[in-house]
Backbone bond lengths (Angstrom), bond angles and torsions (degrees), N, CA, C in turn:
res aa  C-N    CA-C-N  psi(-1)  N-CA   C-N-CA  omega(-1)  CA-C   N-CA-C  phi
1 X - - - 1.449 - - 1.512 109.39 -
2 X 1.235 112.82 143.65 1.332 113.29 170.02 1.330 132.88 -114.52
3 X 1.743 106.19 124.59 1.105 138.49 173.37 1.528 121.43 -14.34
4 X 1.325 120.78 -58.56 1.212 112.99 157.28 1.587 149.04 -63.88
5 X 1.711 99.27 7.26 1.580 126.81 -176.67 2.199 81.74 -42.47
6 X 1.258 92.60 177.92 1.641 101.17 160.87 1.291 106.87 -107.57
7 X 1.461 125.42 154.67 1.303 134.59 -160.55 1.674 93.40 -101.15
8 X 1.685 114.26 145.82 1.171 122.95 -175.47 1.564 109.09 -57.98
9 X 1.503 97.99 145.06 1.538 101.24 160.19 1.684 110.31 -117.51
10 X 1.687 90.20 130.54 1.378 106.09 -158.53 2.025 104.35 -62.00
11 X 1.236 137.86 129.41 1.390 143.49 -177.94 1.728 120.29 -72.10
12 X 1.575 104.80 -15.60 1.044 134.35 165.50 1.281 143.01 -139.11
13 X 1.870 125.48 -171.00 1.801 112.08 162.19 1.820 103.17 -72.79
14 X 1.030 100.47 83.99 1.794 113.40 147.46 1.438 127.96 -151.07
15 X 1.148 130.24 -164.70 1.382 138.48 163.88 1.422 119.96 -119.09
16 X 0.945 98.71 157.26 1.764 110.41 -175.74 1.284 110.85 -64.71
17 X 1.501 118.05 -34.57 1.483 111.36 176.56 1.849 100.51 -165.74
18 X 1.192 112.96 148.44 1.006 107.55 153.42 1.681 130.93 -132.73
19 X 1.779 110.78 173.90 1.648 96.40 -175.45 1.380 103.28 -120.51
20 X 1.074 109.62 161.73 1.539 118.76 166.90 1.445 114.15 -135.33
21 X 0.672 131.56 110.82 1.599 121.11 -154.01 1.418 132.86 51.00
22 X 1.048 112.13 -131.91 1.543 107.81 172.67 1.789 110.83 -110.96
23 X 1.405 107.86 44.22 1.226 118.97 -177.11 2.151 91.04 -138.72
24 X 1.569 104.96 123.54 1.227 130.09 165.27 1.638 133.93 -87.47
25 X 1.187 107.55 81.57 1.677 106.57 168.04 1.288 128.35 -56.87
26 X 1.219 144.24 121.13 1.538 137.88 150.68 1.349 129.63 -101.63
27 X 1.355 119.48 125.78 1.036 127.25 -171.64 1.705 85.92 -66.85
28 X 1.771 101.18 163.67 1.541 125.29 179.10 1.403 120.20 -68.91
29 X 1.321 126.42 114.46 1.500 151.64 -166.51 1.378 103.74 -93.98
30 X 1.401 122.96 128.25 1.362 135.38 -179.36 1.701 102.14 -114.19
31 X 1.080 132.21 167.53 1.116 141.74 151.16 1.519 131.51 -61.65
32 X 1.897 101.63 71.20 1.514 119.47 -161.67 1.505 101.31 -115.37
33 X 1.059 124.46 166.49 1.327 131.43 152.77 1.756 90.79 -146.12
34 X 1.510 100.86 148.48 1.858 122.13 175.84 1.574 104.67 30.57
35 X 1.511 109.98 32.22 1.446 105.55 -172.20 1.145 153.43 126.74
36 X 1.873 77.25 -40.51 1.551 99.33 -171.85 1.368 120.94 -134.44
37 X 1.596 110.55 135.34 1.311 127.52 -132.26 1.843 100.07 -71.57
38 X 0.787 129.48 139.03 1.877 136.01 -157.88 1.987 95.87 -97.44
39 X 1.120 111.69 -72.89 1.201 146.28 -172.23 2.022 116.16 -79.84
40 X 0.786 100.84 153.56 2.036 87.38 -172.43 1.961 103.14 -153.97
41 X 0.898 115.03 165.40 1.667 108.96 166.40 1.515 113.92 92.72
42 X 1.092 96.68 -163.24 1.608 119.01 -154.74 1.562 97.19 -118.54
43 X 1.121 128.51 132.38 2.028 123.31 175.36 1.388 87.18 -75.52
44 X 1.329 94.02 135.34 1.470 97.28 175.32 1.705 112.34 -114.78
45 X 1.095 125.41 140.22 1.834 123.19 -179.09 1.243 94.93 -75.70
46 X 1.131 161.26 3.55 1.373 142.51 157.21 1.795 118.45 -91.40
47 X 1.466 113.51 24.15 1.264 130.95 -165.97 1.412 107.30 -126.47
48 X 1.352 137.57 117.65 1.285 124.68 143.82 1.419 136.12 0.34
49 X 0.968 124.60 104.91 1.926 121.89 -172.00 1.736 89.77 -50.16
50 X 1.341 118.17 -56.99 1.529 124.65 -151.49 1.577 102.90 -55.69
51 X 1.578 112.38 -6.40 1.624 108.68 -159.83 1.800 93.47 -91.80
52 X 1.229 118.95 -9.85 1.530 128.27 174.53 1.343 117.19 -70.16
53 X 1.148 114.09 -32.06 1.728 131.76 -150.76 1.427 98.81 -49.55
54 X 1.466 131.54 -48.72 1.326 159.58 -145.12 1.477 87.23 -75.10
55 X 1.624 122.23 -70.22 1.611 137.42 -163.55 1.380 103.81 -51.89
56 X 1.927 110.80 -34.50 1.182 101.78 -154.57 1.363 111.14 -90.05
57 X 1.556 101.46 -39.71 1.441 115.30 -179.81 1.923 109.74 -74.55
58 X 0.969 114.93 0.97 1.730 113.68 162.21 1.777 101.28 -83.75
59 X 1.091 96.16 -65.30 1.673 100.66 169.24 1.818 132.60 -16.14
60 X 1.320 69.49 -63.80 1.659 91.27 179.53 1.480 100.84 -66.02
61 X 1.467 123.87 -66.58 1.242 117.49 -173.76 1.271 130.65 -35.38
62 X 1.358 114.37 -49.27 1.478 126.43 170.08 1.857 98.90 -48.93
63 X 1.310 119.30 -77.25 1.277 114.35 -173.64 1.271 118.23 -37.43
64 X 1.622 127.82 -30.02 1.642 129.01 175.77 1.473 90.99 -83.16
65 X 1.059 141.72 -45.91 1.717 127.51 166.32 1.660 124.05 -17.77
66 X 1.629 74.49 -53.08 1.997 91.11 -162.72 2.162 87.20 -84.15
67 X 0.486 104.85 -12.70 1.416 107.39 -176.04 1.558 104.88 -76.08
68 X 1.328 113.77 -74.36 1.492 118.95 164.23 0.896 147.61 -32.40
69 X 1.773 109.25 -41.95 1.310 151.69 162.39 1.562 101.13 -48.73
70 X 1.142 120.35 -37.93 2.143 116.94 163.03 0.843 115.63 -114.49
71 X 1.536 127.38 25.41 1.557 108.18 147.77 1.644 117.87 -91.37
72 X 1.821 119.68 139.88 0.823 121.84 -179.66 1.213 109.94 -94.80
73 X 1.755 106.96 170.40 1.566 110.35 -172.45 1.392 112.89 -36.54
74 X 1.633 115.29 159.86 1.520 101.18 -176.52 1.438 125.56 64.22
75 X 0.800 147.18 -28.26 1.575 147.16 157.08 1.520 120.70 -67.82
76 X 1.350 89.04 139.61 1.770 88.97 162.99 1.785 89.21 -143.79
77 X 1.461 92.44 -178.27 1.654 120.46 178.80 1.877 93.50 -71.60
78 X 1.369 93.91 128.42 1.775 101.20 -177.47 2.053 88.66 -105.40
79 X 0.756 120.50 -32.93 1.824 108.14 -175.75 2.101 89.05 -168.20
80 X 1.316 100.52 144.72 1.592 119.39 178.88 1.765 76.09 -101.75
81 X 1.604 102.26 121.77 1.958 95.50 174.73 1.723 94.21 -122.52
82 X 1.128 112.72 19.59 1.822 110.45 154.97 1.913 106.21 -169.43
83 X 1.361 72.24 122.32 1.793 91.39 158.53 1.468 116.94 -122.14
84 X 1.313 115.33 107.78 1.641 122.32 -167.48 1.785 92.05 -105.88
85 X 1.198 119.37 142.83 1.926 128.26 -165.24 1.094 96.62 -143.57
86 X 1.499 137.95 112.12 1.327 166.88 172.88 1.086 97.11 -59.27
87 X 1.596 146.71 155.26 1.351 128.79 134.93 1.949 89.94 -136.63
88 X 1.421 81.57 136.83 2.031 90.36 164.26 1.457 97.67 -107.45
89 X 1.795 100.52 88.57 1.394 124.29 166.48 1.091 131.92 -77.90
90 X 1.303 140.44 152.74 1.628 157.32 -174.35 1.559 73.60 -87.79
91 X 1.572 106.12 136.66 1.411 113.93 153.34 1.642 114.81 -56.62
92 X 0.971 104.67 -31.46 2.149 93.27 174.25 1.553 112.49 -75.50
93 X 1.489 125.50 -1.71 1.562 112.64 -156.08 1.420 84.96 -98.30
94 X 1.486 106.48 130.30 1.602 101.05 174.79 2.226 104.19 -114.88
95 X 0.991 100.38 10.31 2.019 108.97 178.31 1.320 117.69 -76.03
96 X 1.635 113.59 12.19 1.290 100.17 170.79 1.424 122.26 -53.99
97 X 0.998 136.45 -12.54 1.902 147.41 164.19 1.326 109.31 -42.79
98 X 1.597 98.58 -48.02 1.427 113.87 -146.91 2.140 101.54 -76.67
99 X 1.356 66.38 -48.25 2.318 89.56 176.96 1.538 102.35 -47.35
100 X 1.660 105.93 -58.22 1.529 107.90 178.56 1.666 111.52 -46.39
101 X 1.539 111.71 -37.80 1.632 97.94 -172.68 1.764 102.66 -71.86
102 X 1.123 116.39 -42.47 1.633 84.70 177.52 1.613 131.92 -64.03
103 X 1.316 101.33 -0.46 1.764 98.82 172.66 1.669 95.77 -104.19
104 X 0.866 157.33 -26.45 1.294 144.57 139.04 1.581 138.59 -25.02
105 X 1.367 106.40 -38.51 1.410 145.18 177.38 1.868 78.18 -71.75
106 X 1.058 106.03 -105.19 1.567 120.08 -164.45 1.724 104.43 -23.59
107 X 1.739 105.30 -45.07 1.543 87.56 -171.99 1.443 112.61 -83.57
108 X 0.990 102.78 -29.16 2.108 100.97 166.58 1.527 116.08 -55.08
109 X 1.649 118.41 -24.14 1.186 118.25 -172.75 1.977 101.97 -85.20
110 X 1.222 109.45 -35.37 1.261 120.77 170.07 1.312 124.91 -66.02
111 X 1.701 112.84 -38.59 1.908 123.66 -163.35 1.684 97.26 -111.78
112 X 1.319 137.96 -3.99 1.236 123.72 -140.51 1.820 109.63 51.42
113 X 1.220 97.07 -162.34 1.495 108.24 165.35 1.070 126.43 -63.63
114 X 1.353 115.15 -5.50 1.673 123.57 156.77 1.605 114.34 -48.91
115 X 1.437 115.19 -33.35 1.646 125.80 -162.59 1.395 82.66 -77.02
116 X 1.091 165.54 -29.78 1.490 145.43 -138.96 1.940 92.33 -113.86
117 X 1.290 90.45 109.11 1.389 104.02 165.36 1.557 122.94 -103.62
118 X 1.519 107.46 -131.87 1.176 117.94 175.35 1.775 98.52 -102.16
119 X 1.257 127.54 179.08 1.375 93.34 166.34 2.328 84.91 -172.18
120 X 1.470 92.41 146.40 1.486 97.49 174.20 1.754 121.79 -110.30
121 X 1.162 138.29 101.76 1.323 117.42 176.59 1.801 118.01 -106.45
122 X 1.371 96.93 130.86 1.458 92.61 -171.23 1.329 99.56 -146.94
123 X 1.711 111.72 162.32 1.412 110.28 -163.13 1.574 90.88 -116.90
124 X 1.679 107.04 154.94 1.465 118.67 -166.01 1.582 98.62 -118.77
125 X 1.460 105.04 -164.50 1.419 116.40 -163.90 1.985 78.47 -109.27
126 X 0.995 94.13 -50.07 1.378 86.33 -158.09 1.666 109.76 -145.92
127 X 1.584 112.00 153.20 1.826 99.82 -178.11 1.531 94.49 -136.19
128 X 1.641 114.01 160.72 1.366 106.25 173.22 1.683 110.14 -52.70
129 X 1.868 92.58 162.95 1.692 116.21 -171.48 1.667 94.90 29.21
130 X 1.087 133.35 24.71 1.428 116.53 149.78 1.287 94.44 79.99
131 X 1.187 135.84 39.80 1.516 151.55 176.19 1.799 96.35 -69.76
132 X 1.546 116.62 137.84 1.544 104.95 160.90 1.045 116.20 -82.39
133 X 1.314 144.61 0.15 1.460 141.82 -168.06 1.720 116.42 -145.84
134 X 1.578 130.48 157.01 0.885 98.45 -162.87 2.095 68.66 -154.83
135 X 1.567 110.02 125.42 1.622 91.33 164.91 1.416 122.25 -145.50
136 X 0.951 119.83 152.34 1.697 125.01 -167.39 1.342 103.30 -123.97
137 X 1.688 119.42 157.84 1.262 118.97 143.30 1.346 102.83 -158.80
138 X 1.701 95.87 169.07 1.331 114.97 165.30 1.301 123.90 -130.15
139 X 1.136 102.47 122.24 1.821 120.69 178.01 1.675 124.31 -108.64
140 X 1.384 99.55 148.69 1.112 96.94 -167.88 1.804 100.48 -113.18
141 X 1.756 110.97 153.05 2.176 99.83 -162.98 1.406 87.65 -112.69
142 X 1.187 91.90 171.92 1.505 121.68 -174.15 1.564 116.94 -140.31
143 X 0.855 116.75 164.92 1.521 126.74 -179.70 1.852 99.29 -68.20
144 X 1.050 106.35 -177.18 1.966 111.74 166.74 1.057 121.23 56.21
145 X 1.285 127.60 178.36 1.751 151.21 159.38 1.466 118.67 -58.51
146 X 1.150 108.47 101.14 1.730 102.92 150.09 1.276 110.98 15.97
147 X 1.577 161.54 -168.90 1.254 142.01 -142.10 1.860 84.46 129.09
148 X 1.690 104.07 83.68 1.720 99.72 -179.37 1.411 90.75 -96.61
């Protein structure tokens, strides 16, 4: 991921992520840039999974933002041990699996094999501004360098 992405702007009173030890919370990442929402709607099953990739992998990025955003010098992400994936699904779309692999993809491309956690994808009734995607994680840090 790259460093110069823009850093989330929070939609409400929260933070982008927080730590408690050497374990990282992130609040839920929509498909935003400086704010403003990229992507809009409902996934629909009469759509290409691949036409998501874009919603999901903006999503995600922000959440490895807010992730990064508390690691201190010397640290990196030692294992991502939850990736939870929102989807504002069409009751017929059953690929939420599929959505999860492109934020998986992104965090393995970011953590090594550190990015592959546990991970939940499930489809909702509804997400803020009607966002199709919605993603969180929590990671836990470690001492050292990245380790691809």
């Amino acid at each position: 991921m790259s460093q110069s992405l823009p850093r989330p702007v929070p939609q409400g009173l929260y933070l982008p992520a927080i730590r408690h030890g050497d374990t990282i919370y992130t609040s839920g990442f929509t498909p935003r840039r400086d704010g403003v929402l990229l992507h809009e709607g409902r996934v629909r099953a009469d759509q290409p999974v691949e036409s998501y990739r874009e919603p999901v992998e903006i999503s995600v990025q922000n959440a490895i933002w807010a992730v990064q955003a508390q690691l201190r010098e010397g640290e990196r992400v030692a294992l991502v041990l939850q990736l939870n994936v929102f989807v504002n699904a069409d009751a017929g779309f059953s690929a939420h699996s599929r959505l999860a692999d492109f934020a998986s993809e992104a965090l393995r491309a970011a953590f090594g094999e550190a990015g592959i956690g546990s991970r939940t994808a499930l489809g909702v009734a509804t997400l803020p501004s009607n966002a199709p995607i919605e993603i969180n994680l929590v990671a836990a840090v470690a001492a050292g360098e990245i380790q691809r």
